[in-house]
C-alpha positions as protocol buffer text, in pm:
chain_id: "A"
residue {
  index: 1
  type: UNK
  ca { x: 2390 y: -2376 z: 127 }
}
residue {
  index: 2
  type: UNK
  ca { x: 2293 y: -2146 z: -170 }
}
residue {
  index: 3
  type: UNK
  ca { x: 1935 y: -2234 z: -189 }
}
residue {
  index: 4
  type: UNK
  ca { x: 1866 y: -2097 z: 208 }
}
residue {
  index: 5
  type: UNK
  ca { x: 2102 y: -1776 z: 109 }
}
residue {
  index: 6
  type: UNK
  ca { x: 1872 y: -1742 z: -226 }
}
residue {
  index: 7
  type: UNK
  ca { x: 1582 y: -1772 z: 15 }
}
residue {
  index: 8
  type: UNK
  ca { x: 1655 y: -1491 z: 219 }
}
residue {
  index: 9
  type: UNK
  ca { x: 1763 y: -1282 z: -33 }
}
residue {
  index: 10
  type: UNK
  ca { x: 1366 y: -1387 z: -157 }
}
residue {
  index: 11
  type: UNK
  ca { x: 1229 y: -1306 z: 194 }
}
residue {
  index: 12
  type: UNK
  ca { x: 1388 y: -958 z: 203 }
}
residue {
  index: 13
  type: UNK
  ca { x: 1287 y: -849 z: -155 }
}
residue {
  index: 14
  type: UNK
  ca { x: 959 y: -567 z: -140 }
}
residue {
  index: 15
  type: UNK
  ca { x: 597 y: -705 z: -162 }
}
residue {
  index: 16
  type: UNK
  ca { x: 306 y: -549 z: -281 }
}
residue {
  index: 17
  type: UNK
  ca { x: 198 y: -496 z: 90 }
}
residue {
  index: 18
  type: UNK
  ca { x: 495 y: -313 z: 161 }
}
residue {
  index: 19
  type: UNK
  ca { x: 433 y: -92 z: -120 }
}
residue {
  index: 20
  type: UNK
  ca { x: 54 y: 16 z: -22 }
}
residue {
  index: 21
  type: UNK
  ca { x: 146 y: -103 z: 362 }
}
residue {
  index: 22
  type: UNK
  ca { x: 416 y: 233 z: 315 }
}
residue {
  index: 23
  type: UNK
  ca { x: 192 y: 441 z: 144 }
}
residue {
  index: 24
  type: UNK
  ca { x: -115 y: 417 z: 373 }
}
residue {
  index: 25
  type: UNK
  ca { x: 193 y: 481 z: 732 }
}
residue {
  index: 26
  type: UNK
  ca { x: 362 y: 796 z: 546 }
}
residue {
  index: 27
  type: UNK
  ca { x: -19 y: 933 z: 482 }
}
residue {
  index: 28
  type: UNK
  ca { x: -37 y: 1010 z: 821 }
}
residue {
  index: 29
  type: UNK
  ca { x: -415 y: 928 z: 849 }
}
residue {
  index: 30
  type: UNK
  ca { x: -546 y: 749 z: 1122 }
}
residue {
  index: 31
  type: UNK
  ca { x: -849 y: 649 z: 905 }
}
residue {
  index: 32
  type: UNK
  ca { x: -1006 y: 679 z: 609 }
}
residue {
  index: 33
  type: UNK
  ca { x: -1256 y: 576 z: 396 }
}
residue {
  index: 34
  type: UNK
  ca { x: -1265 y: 219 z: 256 }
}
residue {
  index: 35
  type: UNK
  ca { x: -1411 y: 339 z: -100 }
}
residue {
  index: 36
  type: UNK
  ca { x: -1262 y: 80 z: -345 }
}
residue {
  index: 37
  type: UNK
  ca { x: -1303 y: 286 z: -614 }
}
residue {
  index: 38
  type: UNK
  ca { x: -1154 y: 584 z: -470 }
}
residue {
  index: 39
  type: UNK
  ca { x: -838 y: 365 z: -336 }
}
residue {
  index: 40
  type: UNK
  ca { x: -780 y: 205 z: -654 }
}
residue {
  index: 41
  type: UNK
  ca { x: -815 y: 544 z: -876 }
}
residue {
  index: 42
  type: UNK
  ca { x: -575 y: 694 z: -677 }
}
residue {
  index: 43
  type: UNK
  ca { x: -316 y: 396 z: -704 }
}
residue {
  index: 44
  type: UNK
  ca { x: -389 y: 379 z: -1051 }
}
residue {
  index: 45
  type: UNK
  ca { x: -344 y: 727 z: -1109 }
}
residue {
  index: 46
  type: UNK
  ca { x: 13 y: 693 z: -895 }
}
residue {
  index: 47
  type: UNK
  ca { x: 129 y: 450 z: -1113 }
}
residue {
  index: 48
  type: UNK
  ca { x: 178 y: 728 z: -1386 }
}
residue {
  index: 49
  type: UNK
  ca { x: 407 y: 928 z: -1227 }
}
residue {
  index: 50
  type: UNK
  ca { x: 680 y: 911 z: -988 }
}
residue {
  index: 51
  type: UNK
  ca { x: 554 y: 588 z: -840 }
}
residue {
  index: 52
  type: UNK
  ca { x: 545 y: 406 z: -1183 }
}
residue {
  index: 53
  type: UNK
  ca { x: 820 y: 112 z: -1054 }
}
residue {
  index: 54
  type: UNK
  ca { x: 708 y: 29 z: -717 }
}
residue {
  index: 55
  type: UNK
  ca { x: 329 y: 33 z: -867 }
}
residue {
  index: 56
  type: UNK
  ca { x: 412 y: -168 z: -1178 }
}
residue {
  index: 57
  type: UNK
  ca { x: 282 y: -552 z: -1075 }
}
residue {
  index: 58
  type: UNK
  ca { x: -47 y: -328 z: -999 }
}
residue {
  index: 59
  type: UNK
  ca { x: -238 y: -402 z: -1308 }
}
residue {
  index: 60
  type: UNK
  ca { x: -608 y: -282 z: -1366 }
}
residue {
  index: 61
  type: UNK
  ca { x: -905 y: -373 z: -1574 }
}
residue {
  index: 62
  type: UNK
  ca { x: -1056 y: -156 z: -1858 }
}
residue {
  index: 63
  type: UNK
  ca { x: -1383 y: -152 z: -1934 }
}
residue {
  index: 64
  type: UNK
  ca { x: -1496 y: -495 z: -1752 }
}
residue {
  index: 65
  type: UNK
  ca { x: -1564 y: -381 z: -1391 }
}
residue {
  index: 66
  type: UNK
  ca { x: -1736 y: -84 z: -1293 }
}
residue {
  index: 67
  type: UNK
  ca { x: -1442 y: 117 z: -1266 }
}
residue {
  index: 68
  type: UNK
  ca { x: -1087 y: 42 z: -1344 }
}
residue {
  index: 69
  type: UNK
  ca { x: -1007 y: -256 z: -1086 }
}
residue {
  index: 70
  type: UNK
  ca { x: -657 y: -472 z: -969 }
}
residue {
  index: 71
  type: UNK
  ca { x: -702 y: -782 z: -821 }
}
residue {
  index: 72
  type: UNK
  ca { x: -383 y: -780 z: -679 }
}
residue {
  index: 73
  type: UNK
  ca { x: -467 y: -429 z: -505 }
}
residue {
  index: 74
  type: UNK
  ca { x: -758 y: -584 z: -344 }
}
residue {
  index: 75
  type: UNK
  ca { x: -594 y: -920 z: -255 }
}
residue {
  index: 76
  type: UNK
  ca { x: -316 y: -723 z: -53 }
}
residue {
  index: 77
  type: UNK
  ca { x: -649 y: -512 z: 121 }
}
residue {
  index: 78
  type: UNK
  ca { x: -713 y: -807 z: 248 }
}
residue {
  index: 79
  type: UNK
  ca { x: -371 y: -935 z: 318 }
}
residue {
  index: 80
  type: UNK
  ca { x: -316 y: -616 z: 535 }
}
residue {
  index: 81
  type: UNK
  ca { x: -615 y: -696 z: 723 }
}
residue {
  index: 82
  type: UNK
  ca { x: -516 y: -1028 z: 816 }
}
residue {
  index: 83
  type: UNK
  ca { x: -151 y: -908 z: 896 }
}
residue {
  index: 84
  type: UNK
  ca { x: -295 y: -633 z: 1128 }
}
residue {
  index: 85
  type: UNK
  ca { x: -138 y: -378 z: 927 }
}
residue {
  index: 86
  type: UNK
  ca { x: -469 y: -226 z: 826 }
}
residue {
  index: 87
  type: UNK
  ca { x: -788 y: -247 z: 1047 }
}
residue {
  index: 88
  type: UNK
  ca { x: -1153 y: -152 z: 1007 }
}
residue {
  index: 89
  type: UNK
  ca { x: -1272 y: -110 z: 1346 }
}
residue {
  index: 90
  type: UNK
  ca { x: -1579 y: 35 z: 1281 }
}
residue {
  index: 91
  type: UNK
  ca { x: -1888 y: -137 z: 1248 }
}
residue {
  index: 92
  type: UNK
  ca { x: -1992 y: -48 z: 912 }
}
residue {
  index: 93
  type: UNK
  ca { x: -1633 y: -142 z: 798 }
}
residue {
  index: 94
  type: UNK
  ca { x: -1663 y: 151 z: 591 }
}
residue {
  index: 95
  type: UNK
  ca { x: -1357 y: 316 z: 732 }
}
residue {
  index: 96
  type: UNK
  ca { x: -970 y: 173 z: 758 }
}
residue {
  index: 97
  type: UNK
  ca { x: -713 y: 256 z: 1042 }
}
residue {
  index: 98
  type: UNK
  ca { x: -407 y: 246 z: 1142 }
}
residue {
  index: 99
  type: UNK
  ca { x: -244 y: 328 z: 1540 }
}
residue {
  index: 100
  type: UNK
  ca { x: 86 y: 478 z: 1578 }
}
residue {
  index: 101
  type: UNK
  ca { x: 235 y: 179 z: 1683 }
}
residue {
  index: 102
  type: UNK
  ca { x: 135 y: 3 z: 1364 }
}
residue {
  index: 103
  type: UNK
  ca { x: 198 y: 341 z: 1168 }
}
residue {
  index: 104
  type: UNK
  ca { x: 571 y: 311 z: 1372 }
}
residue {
  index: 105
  type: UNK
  ca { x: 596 y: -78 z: 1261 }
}
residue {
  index: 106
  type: UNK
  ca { x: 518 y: -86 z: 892 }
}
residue {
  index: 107
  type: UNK
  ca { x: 782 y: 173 z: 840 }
}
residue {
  index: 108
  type: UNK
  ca { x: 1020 y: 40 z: 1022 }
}
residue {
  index: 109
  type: UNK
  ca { x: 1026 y: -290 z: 857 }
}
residue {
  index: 110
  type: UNK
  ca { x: 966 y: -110 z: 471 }
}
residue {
  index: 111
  type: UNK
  ca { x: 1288 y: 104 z: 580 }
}
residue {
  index: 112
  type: UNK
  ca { x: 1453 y: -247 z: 580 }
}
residue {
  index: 113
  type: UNK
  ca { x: 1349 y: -332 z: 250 }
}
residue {
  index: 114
  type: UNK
  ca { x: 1368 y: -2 z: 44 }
}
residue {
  index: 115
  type: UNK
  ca { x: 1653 y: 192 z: -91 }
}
residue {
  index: 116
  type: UNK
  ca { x: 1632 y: 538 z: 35 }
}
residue {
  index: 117
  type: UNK
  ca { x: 1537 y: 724 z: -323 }
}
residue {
  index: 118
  type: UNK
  ca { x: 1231 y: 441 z: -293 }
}
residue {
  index: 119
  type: UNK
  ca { x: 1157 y: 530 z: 59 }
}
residue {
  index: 120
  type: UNK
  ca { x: 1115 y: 884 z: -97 }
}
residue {
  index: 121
  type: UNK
  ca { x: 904 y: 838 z: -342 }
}
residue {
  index: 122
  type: UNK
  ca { x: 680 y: 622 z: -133 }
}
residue {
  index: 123
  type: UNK
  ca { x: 660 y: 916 z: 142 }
}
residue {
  index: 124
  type: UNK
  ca { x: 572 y: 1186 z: -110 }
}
residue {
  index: 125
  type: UNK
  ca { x: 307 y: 900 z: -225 }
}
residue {
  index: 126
  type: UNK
  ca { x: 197 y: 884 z: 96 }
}
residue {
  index: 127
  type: UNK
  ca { x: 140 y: 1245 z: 86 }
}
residue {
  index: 128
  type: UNK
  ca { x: -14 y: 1271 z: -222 }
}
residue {
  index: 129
  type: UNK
  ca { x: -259 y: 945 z: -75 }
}
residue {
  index: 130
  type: UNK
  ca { x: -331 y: 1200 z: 215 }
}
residue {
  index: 131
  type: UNK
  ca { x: -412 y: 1527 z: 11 }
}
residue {
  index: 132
  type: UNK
  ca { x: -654 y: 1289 z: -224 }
}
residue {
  index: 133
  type: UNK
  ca { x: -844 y: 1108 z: 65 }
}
residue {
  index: 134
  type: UNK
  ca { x: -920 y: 1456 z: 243 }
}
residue {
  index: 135
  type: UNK
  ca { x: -1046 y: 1687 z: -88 }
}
């Protein structure tokens, strides 16, 4: 039946939470700080360079929030949450986590759905999330 084949095919294609889901496991970071603003500079900022296609249906506001803002970013924030790939355990919620066995998870599934030169860029992103977060 070619409508359950295009299905799958559907089902196996990246998401935006696989993209930031990636990012935030190859970081290495157990936590870090919530800060919208901070998160979506940096993704914004990624989205010039390297990480340009896998960032692209990230699309931010100018000049009508207080900072440059993507809905979608902060709809799959939430999404993670809910998923349990992204936690914030603490009580003033002003930190997110991640365990080892989530870490472990996320990139075993995203290996799944990414060609290795994406897998690539996504851990030097991941890299690049860790070096901004800790400055």
């Amino acid at each position: 039946m070619q409508v359950s084949k295009d299905l799958d095919t559907l089902l196996k294609q990246p998401t935006p939470q696989d993209v930031i889901g990636a990012i935030f496991a190859y970081s290495g970071l157990d936590t870090f700080l919530s800060d919208r603003k901070q998160l979506h500079r940096f993704i914004r900022e990624e989205k010039k360079g390297k990480g340009a296609e896998l960032l692209e249906p990230f699309v931010f506001s100018e000049g009508v929030d207080l900072y440059p803002f993507s809905r979608l970013l902060e709809s799959v924030l939430m999404q993670l949450q809910l998923g349990g790939w992204l936690s914030a355990k603490n009580p003033e919620y002003d930190r997110f986590g991640l365990t080892d066995d989530i870490r472990n998870d996320i990139q075993e599934k995203i290996s799944q759905r990414f060609s290795p030169e994406k897998l690539s860029v996504l851990q030097k992103i991941g890299q690049e999330f860790r070096d901004f977060i800790q400055k």
